[in-house]
C-alpha positions in Angstrom: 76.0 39.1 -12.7 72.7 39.1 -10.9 71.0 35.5 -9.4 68.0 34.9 -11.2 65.5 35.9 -8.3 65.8 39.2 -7.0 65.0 39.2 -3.5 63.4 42.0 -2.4 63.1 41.2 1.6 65.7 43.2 3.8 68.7 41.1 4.6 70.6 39.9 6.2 68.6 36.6 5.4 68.7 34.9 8.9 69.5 30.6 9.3 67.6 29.5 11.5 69.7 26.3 13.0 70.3 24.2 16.5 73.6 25.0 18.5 75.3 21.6 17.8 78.6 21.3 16.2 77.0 18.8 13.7 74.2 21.5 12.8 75.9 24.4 12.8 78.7 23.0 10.2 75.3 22.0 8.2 74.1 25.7 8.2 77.3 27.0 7.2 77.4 24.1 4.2 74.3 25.8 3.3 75.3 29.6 3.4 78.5 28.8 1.5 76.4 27.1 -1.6 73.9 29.7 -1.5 76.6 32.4 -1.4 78.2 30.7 -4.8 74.3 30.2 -6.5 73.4 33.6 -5.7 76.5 36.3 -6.8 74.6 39.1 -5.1 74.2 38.5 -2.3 77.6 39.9 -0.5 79.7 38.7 2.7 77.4 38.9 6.1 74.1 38.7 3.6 73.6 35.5 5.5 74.5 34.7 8.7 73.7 31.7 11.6 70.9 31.9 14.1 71.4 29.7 16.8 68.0 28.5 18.5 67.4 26.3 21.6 65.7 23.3 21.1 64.1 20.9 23.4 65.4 17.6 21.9 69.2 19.1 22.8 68.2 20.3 26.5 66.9 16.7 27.6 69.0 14.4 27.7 68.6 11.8 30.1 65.5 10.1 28.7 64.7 8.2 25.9 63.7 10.4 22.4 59.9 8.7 22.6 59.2 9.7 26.4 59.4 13.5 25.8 57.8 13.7 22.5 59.8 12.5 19.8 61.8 13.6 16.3 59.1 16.9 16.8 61.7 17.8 19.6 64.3 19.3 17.5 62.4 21.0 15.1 59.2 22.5 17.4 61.2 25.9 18.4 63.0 26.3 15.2 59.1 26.4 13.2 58.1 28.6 15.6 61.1 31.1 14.9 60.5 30.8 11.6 56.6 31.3 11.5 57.4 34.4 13.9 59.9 36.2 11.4 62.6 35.7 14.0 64.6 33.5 11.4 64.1 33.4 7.4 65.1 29.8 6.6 66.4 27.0 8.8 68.3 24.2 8.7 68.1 21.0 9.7 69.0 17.1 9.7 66.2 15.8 7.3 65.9 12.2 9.2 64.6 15.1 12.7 62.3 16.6 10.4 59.1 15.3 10.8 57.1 14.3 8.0 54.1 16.6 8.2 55.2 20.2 9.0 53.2 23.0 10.4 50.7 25.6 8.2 52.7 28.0 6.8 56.1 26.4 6.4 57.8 24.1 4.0 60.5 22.1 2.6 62.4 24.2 0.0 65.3 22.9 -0.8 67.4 19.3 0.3 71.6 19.1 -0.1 73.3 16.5 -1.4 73.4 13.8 0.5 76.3 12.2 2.3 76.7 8.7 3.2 73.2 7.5 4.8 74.9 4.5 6.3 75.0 3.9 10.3 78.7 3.1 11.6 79.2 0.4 14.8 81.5 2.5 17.1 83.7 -0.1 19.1 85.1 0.7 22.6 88.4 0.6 23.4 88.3 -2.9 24.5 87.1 -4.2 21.6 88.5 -4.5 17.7 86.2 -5.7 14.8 86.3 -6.1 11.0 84.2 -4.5 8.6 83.8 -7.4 6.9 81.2 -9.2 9.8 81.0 -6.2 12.0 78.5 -7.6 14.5 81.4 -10.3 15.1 83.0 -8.0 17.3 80.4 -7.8 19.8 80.9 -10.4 22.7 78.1 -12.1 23.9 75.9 -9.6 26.4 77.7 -6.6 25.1 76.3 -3.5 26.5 75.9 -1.0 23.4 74.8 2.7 23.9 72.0 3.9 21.5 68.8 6.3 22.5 67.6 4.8 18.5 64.7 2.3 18.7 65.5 1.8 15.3 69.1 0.3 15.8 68.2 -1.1 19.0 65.4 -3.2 16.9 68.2 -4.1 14.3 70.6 -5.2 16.4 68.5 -6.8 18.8 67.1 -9.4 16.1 70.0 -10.2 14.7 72.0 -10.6 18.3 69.3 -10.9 20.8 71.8 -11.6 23.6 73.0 -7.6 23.4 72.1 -4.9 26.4 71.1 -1.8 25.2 71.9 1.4 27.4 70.6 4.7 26.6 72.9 7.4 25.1 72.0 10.6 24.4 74.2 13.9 23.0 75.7 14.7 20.3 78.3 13.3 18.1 81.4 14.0 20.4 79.4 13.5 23.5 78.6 9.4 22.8 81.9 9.3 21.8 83.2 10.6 24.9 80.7 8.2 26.8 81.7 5.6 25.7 85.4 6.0 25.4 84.4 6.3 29.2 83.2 2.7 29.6 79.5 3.5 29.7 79.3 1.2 27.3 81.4 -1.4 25.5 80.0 -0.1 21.9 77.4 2.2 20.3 76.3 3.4 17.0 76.7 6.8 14.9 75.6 7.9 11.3 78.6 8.3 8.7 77.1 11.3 7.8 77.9 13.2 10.5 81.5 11.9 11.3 82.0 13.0 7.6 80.7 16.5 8.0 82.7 16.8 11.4 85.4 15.5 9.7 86.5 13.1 12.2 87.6 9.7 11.9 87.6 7.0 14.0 89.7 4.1 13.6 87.2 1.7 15.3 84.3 2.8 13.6 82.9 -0.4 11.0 80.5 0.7 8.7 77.2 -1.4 8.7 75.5 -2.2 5.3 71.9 -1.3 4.9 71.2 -5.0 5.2 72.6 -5.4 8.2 71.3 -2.2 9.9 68.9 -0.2 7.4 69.4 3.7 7.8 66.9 6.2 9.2 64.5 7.7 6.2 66.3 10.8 4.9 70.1 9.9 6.9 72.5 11.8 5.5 70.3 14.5 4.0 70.4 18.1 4.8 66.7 19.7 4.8 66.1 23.8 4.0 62.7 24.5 5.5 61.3 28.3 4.9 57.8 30.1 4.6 55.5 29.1 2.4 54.4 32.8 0.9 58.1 33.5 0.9 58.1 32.7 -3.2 61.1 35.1 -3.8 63.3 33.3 -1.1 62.0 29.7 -2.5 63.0 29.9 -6.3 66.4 31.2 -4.4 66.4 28.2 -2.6 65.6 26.1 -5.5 68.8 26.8 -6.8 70.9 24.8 -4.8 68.3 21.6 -4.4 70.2 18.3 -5.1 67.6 16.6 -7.4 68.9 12.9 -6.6 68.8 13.9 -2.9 65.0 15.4 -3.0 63.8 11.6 -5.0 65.2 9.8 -2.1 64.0 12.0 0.2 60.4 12.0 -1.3 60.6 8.1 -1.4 61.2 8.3 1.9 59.5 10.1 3.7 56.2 9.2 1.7 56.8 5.8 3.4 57.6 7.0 6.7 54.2 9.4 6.6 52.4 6.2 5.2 53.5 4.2 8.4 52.5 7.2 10.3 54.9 5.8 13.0 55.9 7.9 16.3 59.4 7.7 17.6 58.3 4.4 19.4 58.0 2.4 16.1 61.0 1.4 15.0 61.3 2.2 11.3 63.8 2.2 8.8 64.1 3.4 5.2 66.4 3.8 2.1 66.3 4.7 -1.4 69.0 3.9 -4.0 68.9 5.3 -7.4 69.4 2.8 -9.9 71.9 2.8 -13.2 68.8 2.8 -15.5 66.9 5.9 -14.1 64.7 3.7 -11.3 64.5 4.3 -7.6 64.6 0.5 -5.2 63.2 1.7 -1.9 64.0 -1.1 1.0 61.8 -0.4 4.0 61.5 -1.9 8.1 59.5 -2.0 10.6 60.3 -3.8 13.8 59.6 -4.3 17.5 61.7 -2.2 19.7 62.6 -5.7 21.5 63.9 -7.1 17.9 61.0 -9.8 18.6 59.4 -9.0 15.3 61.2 -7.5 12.4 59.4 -6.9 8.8 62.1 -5.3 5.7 60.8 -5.5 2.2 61.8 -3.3 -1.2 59.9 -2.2 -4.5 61.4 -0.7 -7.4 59.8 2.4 -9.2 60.4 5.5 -11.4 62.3 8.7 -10.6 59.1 10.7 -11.1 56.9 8.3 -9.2 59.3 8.4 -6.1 56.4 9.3 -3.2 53.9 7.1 -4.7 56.6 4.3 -4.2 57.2 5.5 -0.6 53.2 5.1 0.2 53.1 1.8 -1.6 55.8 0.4 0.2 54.2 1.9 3.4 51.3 0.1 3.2 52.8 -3.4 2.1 54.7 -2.6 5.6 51.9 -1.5 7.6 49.2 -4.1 6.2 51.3 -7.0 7.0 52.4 -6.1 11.0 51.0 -6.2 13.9 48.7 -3.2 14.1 49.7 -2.1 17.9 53.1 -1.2 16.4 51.2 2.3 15.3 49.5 2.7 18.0 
């Protein structure tokens, strides 16, 4: 049985993907479904192309004072505009909203739990029922986010925040070694690691409202490439791709950097509608704004821009600064 779309560049095809555990078991999610979409295409006809990024080499500063989200994505277009990779993988909620000439989105995976998890240190036990109960006053927690800083900051002003950096088993690490007495991690990518932690409480969107696009794997890939794109078409989530559109049409709408604290999540509703819930916030918690609309499937990135700029008219205009 052939795939549908013949392809008639030279393989191996070539995933273009950052070195971290979390994003390497990503890229091999995506071979393996591509590999069952496309029978043809035989063992080794894709394979993993590690790339260095910036965002994974600096570590001991905040995200927003060496250049943002752009950071983990800025070498990985530039393999792919050079023909040094084919397609490339990558955490969606990284990607940033307005990629470069030449390149984009093809395809987005299903998406895996968008929620943000409270990560307790040893000291401290919790319920999931009131998670932020388990803080004690002035608890230090350990979070390089702006975005959960903001959150938690407005609803417990009397936290510390401490930056944390790394990936997944890094902060875990960190803060099993006291640097801090808590810290925060996405579901998503306990789930994909397959690790579980016992003293990880799982925090509802209204208590702690997800990154735009959390959970969502993103296929970016040339733009004249149309043989490779109907291929990648194939394995496109279409649930996954409204939320994402919703979205990230807000976040582009906000036009925030990754000093503006900004939060975003779509959930598709019983009755074929999209409710989009949206935040912006203070990095200081000082001043929080979350509001929701409610559209159509087919309408999902005009929702995203109108709930943008409901956000963006009604807050204080040096937050996009």
């Amino acid at each position: 049985m052939n795939a549908p779309y013949a392809l008639t560049r030279s393989l191996p095809l070539r995933a273009g993907t950052r070195g971290s555990p979390l994003s390497l078991v990503q890229t091999r999610t995506f071979m393996r479904l591509l590999a069952e979409a496309s029978p043809d295409l035989a063992d080794g006809d894709v394979v993993e192309q590690i790339i260095s990024v910036t965002g994974d080499a600096v570590l001991d500063r905040p995200l927003a004072e060496i250049g943002g989200k752009g950071l983990f994505a800025k070498e990985i277009h530039e393999a792919l505009l050079d023909c040094r990779c084919d397609v490339a993988v990558h955490s969606l909620k990284d990607l940033e909203t307005e990629l470069p000439p030449g390149i984009v989105l093809a395809c987005v995976l299903k998406r895996e739990d968008p929620r943000d998890a409270l990560i307790l240190g040893p000291t401290l036990t919790g319920s999931a029922s009131d998670p932020l109960a388990a803080l004690p006053q002035g608890a230090l927690v350990g979070t390089s986010s702006v975005r959960r800083q903001a959150q938690l900051l407005h609803a417990r002003p009397d936290l510390g925040m401490a930056v944390i950096r790394g990936n997944v088993q890094t902060r875990l690490r960190k803060l099993n070694e006291g640097d801090c007495q808590a810290s925060l991690l996405a579901l998503a990518g306990l789930n994909r690691l397959e690790m579980t932690v016992p003293s990880a409480l799982p925090l509802d969107p209204s208590v702690m409202l997800p990154a735009a696009a959390q959970g969502i794997v993103g296929v970016t890939a040339r733009a004249k490439d149309t043989e490779l794109l109907a291929r990648l078409a194939l394995i496109e989530d279409p649930n996954s791709r409204v939320a994402a559109d919703a979205e990230r049409a807000m976040l582009a709408c906000l036009d925030g950097s990754c000093r503006t604290p900004i939060g975003g999540h779509a959930r598709l509703l019983p009755d074929g509608q999209v409710e989009l819930m949206g935040l912006v916030a203070r990095g200081d918690g000082s001043f929080l704004l979350r509001r929701s609309m409610t559209g159509a499937r087919a309408d999902a990135g005009r929702l995203g821009h109108a709930l943008g700029e409901s956000l963006r008219g009604d807050s204080p205009a040096d937050l996009f600064g």
